[in-house]
ChimeraX commands (.cxc) that place a marker at each C-alpha (Angstrom):
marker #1 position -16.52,-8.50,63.59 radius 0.5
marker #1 position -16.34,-8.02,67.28 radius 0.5
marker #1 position -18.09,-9.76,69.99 radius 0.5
marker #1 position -19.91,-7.56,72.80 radius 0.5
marker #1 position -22.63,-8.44,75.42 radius 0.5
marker #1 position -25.16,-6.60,76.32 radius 0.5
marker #1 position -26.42,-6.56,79.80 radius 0.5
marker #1 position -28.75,-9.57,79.94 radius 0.5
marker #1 position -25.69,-11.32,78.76 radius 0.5
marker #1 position -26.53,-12.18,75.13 radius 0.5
marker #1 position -23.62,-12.01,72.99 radius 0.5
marker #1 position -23.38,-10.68,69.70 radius 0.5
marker #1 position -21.35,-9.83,66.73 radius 0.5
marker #1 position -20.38,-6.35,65.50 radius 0.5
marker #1 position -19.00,-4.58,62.37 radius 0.5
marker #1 position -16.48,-1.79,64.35 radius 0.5
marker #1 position -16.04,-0.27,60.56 radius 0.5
marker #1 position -19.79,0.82,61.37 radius 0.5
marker #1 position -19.05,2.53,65.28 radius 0.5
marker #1 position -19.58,6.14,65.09 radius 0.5
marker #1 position -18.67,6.67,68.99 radius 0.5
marker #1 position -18.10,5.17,72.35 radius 0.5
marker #1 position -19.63,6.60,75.95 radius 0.5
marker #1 position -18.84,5.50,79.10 radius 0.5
marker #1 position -21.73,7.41,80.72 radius 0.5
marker #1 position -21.30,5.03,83.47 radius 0.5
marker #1 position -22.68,2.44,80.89 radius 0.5
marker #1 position -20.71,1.56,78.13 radius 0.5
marker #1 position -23.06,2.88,74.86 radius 0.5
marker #1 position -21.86,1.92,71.29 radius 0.5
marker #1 position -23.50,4.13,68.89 radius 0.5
marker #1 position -23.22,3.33,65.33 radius 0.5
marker #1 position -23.05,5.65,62.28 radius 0.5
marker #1 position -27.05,4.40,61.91 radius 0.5
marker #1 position -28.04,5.86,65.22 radius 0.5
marker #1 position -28.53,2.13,66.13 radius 0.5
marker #1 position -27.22,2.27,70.61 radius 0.5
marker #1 position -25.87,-0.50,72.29 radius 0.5
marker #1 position -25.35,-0.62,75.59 radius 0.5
marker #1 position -23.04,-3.47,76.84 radius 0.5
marker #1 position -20.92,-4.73,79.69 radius 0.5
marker #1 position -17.36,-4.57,78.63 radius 0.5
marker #1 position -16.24,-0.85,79.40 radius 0.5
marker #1 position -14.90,1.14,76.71 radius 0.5
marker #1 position -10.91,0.47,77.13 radius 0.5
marker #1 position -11.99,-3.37,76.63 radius 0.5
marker #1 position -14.67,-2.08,73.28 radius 0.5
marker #1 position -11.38,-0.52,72.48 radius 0.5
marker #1 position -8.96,-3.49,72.45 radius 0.5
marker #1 position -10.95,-5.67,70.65 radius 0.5
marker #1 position -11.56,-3.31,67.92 radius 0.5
marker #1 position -7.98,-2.74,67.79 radius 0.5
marker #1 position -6.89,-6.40,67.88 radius 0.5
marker #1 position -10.04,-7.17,64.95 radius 0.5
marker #1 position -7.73,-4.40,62.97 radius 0.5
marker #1 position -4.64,-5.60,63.60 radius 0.5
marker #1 position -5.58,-9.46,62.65 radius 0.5
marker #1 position -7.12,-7.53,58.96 radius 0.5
marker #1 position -3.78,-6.39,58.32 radius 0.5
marker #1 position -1.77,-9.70,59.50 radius 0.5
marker #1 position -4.09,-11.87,57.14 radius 0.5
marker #1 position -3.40,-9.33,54.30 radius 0.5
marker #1 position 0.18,-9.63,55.19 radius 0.5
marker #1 position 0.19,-13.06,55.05 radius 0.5
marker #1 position -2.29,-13.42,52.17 radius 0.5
marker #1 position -0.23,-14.80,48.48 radius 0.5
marker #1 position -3.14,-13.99,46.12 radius 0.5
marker #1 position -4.42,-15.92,43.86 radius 0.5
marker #1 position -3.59,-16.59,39.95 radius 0.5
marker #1 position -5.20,-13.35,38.90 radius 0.5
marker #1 position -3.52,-10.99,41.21 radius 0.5
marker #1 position -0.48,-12.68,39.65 radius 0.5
marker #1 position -1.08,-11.72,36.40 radius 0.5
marker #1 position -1.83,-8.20,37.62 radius 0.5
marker #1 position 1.69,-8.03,39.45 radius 0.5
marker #1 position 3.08,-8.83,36.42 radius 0.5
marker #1 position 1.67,-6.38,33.88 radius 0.5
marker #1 position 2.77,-3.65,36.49 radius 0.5
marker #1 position 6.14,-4.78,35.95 radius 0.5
marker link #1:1,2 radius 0.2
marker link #1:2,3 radius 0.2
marker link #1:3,4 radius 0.2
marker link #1:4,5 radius 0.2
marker link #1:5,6 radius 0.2
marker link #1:6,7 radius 0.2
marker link #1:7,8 radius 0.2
marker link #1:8,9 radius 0.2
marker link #1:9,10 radius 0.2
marker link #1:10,11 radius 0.2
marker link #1:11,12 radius 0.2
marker link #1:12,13 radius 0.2
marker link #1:13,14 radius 0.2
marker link #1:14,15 radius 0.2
marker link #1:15,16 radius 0.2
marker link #1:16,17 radius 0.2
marker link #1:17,18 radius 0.2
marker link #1:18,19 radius 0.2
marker link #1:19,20 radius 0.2
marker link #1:20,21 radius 0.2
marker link #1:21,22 radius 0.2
marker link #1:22,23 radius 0.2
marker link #1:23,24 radius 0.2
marker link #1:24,25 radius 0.2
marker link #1:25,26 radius 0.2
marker link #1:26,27 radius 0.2
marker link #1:27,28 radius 0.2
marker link #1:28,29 radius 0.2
marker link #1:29,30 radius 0.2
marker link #1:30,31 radius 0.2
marker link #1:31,32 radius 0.2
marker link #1:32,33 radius 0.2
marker link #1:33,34 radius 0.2
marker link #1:34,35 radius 0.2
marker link #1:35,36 radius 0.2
marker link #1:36,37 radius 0.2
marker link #1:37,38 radius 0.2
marker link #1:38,39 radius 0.2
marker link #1:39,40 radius 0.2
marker link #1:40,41 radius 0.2
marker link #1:41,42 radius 0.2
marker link #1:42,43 radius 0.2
marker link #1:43,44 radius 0.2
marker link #1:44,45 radius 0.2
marker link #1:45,46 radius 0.2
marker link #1:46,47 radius 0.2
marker link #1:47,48 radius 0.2
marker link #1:48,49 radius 0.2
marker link #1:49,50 radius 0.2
marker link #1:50,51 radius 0.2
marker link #1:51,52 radius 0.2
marker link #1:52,53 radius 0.2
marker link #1:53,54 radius 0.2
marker link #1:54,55 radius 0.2
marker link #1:55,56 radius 0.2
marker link #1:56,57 radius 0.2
marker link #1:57,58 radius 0.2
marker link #1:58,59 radius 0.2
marker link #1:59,60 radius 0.2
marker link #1:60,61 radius 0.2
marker link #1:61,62 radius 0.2
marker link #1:62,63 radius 0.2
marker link #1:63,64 radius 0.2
marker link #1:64,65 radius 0.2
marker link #1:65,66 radius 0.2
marker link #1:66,67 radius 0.2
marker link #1:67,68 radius 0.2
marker link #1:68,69 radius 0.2
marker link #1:69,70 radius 0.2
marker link #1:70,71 radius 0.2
marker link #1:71,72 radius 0.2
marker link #1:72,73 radius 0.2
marker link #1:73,74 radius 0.2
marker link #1:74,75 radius 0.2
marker link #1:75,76 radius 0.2
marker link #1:76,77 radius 0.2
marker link #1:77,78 radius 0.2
marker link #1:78,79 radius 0.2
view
C-alpha cells in the first residue's frame, strides 16, 4: 500500500496494483481501475516514486524471503 493525502490533509492508504491512471490536470487525480478518483496533494512524479519504491520493497522482501518447510519440500521434488 501507498500513503496519499488528499487535500483536507487526511491521509490514507492505497493498493497501486488497483491505479488505472494518473492526471496532473493541475490537480493530481488518481483514478482507479473502479472509476473510484482521488484527488490528492503530492503531484504525480511524487504518486510515482512511492509506487515505485512500494514495488521495489515487494521484490526485496521476496528476495530476501527463505520459505517455509513446505516450499522446501517443493524445491526438492523439482530436483
Amino acid at each position: 500500500m501507498i500513503v496519499v493525502t488528499r487535500l483536507n490533509q487526511t491521509r490514507f492508504a492505497l493498493n497501486p496494483d488497483l491505479i488505472e491512471r494518473i492526471q496532473a490536470s493541475p490537480d493530481t487525480t488518481i483514478v482507479l481501475v473502479d472509476a473510484a478518483t482521488f484527488v490528492v496533494t503530492e503531484t504525480m512524479d511524487e504518486v510515482i516514486a512511492k509506487i515505485t519504491r512500494y514495488r521495489a520493497g515487494v521484490l526485496a522482501a521476496a528476495a530476501n524471503w527463505s520459505g517455509d518447510i513446505s516450499h522446501a519440500d517443493d524445491a526438492e521434488a523439482v530436483h
